[in-house]
DSSP file (Angstrom, degrees, kcal/mol; ACC not computed):
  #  RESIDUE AA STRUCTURE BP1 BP2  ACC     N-H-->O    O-->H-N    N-H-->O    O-->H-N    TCO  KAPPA ALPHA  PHI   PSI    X-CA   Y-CA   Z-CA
    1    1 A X     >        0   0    0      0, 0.0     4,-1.6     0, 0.0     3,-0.4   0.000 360.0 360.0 360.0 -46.2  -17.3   21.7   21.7
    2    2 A X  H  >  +     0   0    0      2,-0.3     4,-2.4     1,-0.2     5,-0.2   0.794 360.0  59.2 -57.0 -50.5  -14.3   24.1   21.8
    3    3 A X  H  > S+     0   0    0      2,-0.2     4,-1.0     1,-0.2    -1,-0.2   0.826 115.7  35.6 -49.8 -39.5  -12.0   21.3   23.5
    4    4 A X  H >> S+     0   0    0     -3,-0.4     4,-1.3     2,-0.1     3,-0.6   0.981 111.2  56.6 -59.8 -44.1  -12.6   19.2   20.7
    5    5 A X  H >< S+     0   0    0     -4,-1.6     3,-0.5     1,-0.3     4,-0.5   0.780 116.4  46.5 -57.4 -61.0  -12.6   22.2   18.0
    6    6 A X  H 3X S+     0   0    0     -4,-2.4     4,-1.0     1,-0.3    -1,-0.3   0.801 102.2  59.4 -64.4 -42.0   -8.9   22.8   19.7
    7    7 A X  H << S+     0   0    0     -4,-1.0    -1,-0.3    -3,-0.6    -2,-0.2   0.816 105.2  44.8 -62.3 -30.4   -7.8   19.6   19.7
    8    8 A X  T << S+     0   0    0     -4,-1.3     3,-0.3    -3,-0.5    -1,-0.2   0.721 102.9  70.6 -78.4 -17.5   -8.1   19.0   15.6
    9    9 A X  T  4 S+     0   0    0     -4,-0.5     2,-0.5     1,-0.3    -2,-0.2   0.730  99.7  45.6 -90.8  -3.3   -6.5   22.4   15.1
   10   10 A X  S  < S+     0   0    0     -4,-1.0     2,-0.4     2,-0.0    -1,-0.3  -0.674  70.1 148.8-136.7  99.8   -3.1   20.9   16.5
   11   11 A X        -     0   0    0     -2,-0.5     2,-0.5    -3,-0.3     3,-0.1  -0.963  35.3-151.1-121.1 131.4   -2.5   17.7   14.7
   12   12 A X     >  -     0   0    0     -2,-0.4     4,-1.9     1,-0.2     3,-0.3  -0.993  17.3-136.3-127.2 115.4    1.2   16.9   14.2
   13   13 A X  H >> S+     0   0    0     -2,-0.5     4,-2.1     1,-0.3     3,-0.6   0.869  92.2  53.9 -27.4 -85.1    1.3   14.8   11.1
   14   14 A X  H 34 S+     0   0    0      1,-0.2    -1,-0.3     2,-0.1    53,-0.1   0.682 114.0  27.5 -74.3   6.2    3.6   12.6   12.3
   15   15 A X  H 34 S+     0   0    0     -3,-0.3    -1,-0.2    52,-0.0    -2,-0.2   0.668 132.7  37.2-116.6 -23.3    2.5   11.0   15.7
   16   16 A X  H << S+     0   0    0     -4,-1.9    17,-0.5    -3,-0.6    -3,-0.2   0.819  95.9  78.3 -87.2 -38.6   -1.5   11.6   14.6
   17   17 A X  E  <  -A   32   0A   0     -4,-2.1    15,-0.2    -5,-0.2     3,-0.1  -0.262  46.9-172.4 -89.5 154.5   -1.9   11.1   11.1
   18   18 A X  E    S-     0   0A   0     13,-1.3    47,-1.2     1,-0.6     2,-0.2   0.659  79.9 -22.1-112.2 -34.3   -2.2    7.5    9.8
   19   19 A X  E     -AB  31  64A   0     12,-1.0    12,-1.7    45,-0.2    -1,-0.6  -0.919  61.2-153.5-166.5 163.6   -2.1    9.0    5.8
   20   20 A X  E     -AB  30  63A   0     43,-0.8    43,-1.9    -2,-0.2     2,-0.2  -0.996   8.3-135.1-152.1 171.2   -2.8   12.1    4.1
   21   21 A X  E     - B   0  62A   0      8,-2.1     2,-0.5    -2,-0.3     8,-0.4  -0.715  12.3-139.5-110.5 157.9   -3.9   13.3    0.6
   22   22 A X        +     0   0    0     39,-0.9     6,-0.2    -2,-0.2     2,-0.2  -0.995  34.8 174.4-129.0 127.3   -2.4   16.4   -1.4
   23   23 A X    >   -     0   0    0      4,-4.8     3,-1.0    -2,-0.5     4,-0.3  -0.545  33.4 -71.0-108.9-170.4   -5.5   18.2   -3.1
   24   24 A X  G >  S+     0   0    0      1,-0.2     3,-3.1    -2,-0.2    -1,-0.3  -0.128 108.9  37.5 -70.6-179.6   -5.6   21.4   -5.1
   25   25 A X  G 3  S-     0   0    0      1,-0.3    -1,-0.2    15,-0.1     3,-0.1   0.724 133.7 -64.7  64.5   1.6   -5.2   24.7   -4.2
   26   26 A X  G <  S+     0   0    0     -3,-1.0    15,-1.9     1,-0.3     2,-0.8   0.707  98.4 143.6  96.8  23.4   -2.4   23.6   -1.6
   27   27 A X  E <   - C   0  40A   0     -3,-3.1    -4,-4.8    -4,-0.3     2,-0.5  -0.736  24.8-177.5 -86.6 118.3   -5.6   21.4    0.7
   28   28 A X  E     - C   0  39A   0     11,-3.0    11,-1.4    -2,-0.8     2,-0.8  -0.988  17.0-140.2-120.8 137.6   -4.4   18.4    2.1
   29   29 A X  E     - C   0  38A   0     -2,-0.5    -8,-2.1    -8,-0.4     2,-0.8  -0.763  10.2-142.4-109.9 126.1   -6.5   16.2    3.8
   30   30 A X  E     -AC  20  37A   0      7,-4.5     7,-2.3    -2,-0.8     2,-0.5  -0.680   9.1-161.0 -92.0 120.9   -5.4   14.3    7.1
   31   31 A X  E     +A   19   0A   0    -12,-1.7   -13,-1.3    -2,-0.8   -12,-1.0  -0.849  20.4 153.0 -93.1 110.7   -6.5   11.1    7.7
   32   32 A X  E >   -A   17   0A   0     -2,-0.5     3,-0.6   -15,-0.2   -15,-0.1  -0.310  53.8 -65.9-103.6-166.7   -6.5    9.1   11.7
   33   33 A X  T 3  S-     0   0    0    -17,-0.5    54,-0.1     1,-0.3   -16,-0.1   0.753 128.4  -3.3 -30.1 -52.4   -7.8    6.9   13.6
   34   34 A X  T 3  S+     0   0    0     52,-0.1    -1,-0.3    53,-0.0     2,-0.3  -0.135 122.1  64.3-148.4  17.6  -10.8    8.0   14.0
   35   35 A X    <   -     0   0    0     -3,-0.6     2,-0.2     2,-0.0   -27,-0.0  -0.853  48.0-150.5-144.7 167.4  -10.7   12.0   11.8
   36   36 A X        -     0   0    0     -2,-0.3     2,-0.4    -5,-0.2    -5,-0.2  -0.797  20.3-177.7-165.2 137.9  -10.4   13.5    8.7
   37   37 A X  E     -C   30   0A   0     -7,-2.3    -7,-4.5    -2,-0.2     2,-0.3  -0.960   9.9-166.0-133.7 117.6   -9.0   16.6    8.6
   38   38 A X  E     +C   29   0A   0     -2,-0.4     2,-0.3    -9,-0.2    -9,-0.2  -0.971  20.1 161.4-114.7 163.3   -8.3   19.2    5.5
   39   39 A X  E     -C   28   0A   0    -11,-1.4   -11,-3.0    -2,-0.3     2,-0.6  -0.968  36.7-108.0-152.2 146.1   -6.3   22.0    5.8
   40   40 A X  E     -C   27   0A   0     -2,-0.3   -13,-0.3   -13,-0.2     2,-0.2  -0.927  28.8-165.0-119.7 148.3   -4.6   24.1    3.9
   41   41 A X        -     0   0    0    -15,-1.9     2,-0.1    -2,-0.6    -2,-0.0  -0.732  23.8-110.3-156.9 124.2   -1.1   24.2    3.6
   42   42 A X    >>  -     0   0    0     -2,-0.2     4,-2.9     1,-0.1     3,-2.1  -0.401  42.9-107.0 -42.3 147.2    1.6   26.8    2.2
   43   43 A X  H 3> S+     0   0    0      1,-0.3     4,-1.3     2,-0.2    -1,-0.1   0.627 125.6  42.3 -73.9 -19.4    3.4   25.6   -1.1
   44   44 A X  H 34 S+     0   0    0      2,-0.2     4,-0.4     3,-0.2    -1,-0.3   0.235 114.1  51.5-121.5 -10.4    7.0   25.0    1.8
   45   45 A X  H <> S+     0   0    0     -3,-2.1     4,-2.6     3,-0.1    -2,-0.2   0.884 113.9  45.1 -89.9 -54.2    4.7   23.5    4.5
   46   46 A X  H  X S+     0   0    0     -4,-2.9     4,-1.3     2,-0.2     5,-0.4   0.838 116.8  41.4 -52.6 -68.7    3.3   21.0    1.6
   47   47 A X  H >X S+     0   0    0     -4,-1.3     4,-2.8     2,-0.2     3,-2.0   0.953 111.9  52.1 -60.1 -55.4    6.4   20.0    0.1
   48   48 A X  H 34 S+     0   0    0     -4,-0.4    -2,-0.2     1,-0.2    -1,-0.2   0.927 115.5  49.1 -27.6 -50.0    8.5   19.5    3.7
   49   49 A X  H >< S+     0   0    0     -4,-2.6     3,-0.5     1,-0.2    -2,-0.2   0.793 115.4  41.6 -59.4 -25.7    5.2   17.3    4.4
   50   50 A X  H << S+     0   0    0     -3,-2.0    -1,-0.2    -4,-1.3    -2,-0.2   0.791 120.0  43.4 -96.4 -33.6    5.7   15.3    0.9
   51   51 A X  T 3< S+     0   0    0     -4,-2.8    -1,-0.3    -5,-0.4     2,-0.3  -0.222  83.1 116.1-117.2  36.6    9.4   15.0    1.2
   52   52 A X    <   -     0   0    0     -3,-0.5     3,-0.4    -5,-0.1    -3,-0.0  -0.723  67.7-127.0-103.2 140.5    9.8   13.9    5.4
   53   53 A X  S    S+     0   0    0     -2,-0.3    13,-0.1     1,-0.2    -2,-0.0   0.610 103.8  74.1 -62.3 -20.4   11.4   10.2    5.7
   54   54 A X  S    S+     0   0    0     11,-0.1    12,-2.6    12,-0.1    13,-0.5   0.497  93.7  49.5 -89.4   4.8    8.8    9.3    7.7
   55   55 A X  E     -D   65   0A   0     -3,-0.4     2,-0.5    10,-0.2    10,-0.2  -0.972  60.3-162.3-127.4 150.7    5.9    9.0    4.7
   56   56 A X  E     -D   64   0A   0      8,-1.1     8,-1.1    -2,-0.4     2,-0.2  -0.982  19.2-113.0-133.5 155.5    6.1    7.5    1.8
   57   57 A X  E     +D   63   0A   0     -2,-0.5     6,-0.3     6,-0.2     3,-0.1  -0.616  29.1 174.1 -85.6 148.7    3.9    7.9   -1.4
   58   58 A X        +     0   0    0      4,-3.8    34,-0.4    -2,-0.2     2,-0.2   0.306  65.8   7.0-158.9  25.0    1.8    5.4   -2.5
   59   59 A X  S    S-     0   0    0      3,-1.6     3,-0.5    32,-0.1    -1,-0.2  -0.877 100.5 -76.6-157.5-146.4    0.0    6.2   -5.1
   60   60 A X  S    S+     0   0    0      1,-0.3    -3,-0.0    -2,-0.2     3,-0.0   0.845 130.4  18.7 -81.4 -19.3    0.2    9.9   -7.3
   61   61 A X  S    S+     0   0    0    -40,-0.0   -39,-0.9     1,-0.0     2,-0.4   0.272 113.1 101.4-121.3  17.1   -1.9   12.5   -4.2
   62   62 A X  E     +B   21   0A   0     -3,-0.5    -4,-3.8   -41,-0.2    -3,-1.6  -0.930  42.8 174.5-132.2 128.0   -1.2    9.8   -1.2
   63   63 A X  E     -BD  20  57A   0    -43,-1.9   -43,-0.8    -2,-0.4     2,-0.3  -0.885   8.8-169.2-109.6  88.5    1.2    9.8    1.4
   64   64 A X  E     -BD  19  56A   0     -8,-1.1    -8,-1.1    -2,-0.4   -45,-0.2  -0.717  27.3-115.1-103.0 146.9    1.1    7.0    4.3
   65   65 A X  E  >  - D   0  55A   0    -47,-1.2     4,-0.8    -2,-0.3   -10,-0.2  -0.262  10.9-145.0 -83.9 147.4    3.3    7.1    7.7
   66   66 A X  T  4 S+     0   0    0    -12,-2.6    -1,-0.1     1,-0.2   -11,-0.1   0.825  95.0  67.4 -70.5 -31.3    5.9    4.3    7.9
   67   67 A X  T  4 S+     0   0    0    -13,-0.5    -1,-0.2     1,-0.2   -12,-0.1   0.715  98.5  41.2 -38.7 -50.6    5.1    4.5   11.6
   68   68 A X  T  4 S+     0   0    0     -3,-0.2    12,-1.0   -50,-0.2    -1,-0.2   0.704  79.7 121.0 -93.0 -24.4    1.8    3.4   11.7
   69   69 A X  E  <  +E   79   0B   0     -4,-0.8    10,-0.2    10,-0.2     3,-0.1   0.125  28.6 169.7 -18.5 130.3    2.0    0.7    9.3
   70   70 A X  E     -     0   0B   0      8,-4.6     2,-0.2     1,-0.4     9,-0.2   0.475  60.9  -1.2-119.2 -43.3    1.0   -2.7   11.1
   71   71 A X  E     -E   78   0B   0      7,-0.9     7,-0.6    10,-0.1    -1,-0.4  -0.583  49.2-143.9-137.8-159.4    0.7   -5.2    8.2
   72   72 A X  E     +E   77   0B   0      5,-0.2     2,-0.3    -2,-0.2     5,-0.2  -0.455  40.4 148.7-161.9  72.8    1.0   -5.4    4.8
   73   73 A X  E >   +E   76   0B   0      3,-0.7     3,-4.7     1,-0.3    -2,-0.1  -0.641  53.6   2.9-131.3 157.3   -1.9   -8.0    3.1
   74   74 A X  T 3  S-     0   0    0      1,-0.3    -1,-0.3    -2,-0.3     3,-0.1   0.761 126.4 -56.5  52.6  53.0   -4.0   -8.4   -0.3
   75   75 A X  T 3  S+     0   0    0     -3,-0.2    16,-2.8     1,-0.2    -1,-0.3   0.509 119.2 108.2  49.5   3.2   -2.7   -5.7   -1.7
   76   76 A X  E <   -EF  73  90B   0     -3,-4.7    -3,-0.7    14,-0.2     2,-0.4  -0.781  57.2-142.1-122.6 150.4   -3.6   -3.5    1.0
   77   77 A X  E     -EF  72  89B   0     12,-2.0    12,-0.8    -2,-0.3     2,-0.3  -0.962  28.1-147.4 -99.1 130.8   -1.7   -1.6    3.8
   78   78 A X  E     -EF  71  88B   0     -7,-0.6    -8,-4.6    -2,-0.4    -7,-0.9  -0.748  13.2-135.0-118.3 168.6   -3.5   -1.4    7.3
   79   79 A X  E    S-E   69   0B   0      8,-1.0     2,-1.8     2,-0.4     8,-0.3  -0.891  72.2 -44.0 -99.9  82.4   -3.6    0.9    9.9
   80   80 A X  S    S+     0   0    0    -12,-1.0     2,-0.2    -2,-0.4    -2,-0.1  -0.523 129.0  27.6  49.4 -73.9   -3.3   -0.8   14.0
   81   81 A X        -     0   0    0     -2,-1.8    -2,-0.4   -11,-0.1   -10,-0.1  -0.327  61.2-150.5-124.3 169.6   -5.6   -3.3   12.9
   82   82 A X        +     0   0    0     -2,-0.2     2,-0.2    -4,-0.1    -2,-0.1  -0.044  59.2 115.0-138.6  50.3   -6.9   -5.2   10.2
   83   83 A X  S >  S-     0   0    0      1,-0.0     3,-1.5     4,-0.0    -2,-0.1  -0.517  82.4 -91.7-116.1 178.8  -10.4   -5.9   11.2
   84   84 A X  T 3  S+     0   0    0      1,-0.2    -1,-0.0    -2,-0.2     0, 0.0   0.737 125.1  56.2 -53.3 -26.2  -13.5   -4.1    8.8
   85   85 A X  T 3  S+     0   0    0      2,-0.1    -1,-0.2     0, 0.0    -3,-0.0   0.698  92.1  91.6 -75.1 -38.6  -13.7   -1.1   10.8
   86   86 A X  S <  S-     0   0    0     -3,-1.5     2,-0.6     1,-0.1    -6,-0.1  -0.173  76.4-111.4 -87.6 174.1   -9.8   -0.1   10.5
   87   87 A X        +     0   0    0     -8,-0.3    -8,-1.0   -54,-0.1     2,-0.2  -0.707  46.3 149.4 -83.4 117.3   -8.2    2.1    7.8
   88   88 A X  E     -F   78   0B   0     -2,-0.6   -10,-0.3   -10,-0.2     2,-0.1  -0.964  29.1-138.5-157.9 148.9   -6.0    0.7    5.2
   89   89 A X  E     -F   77   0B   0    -12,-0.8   -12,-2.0    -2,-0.2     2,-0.3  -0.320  22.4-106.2-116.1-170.8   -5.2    1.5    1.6
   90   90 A X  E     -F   76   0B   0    -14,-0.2     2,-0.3    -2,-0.1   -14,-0.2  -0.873  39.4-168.2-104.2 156.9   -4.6   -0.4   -1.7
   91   91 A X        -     0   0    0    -16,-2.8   -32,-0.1    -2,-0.3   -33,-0.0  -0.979  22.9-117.0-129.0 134.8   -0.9   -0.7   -3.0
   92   92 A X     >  -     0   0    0    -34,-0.4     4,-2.3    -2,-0.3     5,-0.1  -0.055  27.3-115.8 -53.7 159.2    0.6   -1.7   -5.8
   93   93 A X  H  > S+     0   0    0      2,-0.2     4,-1.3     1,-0.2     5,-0.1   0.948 122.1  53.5 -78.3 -44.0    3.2   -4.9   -5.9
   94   94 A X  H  > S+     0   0    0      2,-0.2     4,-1.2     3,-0.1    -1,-0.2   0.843 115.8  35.3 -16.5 -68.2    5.9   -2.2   -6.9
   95   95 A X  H >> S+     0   0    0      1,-0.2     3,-3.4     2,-0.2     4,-1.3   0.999 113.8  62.8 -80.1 -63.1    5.1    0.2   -3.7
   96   96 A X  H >X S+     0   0    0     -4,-2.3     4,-1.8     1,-0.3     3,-1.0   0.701 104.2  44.2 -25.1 -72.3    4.5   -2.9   -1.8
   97   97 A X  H 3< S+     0   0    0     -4,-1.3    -1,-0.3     1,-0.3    -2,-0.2   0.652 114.8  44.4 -42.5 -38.2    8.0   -4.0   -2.2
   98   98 A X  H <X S+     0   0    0     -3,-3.4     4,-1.7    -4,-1.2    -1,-0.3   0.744 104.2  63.6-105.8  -7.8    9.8   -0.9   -1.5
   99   99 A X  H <X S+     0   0    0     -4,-1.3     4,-1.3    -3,-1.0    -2,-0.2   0.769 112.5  39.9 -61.0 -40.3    7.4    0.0    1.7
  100  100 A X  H  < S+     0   0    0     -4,-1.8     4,-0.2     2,-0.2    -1,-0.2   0.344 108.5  63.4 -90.5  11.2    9.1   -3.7    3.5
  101  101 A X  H  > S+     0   0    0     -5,-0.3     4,-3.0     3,-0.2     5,-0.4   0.723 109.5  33.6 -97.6 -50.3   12.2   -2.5    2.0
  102  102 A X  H  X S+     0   0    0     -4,-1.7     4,-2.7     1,-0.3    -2,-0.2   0.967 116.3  56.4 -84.3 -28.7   12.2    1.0    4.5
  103  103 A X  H  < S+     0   0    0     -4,-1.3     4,-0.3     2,-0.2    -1,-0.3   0.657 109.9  39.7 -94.7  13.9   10.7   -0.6    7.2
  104  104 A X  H >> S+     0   0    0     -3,-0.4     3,-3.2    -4,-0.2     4,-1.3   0.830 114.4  57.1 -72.1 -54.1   13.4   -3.4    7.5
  105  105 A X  H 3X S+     0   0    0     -4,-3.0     4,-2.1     1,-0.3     3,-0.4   0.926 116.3  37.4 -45.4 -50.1   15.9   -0.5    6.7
  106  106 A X  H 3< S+     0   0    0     -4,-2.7    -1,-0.3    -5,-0.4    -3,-0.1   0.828 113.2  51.7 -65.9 -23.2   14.2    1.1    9.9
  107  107 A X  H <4 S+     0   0    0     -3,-3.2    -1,-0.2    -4,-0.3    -2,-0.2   0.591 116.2  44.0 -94.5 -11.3   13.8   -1.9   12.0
  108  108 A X  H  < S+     0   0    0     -4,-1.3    -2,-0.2    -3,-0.4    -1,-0.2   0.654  93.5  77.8-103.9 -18.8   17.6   -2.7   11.4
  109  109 A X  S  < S-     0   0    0     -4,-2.1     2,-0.1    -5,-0.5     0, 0.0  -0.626  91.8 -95.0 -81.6 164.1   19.4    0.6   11.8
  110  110 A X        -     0   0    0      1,-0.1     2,-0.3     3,-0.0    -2,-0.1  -0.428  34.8-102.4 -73.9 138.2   19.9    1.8   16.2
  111  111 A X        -     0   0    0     -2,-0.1    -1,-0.1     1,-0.1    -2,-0.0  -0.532  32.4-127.3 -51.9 120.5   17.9    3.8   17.9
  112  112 A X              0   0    0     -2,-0.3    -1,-0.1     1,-0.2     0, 0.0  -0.224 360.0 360.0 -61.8 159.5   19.3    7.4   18.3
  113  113 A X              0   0    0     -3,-0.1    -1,-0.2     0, 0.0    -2,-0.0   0.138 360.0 360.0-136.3 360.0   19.2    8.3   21.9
């Protein structure tokens, strides 16, 4: 129990998390694969998290990583997979639009090395 326990208490946002939610009282809750996680967050942790390239908002407390994106269907974004099981959220035609806008922007610029 303590090897998992350890393992949730160091989740780095951007290589674990698939989305996360900004609640009150400075709680955000992380959503993966397979977790959900809240935590509470300083007012300078929160905002860094809100304001990194690598999420975008998409809707008014939800942030999901450009990273994990796989597809972009129905109005919904999914998560690796698009089968019943996987995680994916609804988007607006608006957010839709500017979500393939940064990930061509991403897929076109070179890789830093």
């Amino acid at each position: 129990m303590d090897v998992a326990m350890s393992r949730y208490e160091v989740i780095d946002p951007k290589k674990d998390t698939l989305y996360f939610r900004v609640g009150s009282h400075g709680l955000i809750s992380f959503h993966g694969r397979n977790y959900n996680i809240k935590r509470r967050m300083s007012a300078e942790q929160r905002l860094g998290l809100m304001q990194d390239p690598d999420f975008v908002r998409v809707s008014s407390d939800c942030y999901a990583n450009l990273n994990k994106i796989s597809a972009i269907v129905d109005d919904y974004i999914y998560f690796e997979d698009q089968s019943p099981g996987g995680k994916r959220l609804p988007v607006s035609k608006r957010k839709q639009q500017i979500i393939r806008q940064l990930l061509r922007e991403r897929s076109a610029s070179p890789a830093l090395v």
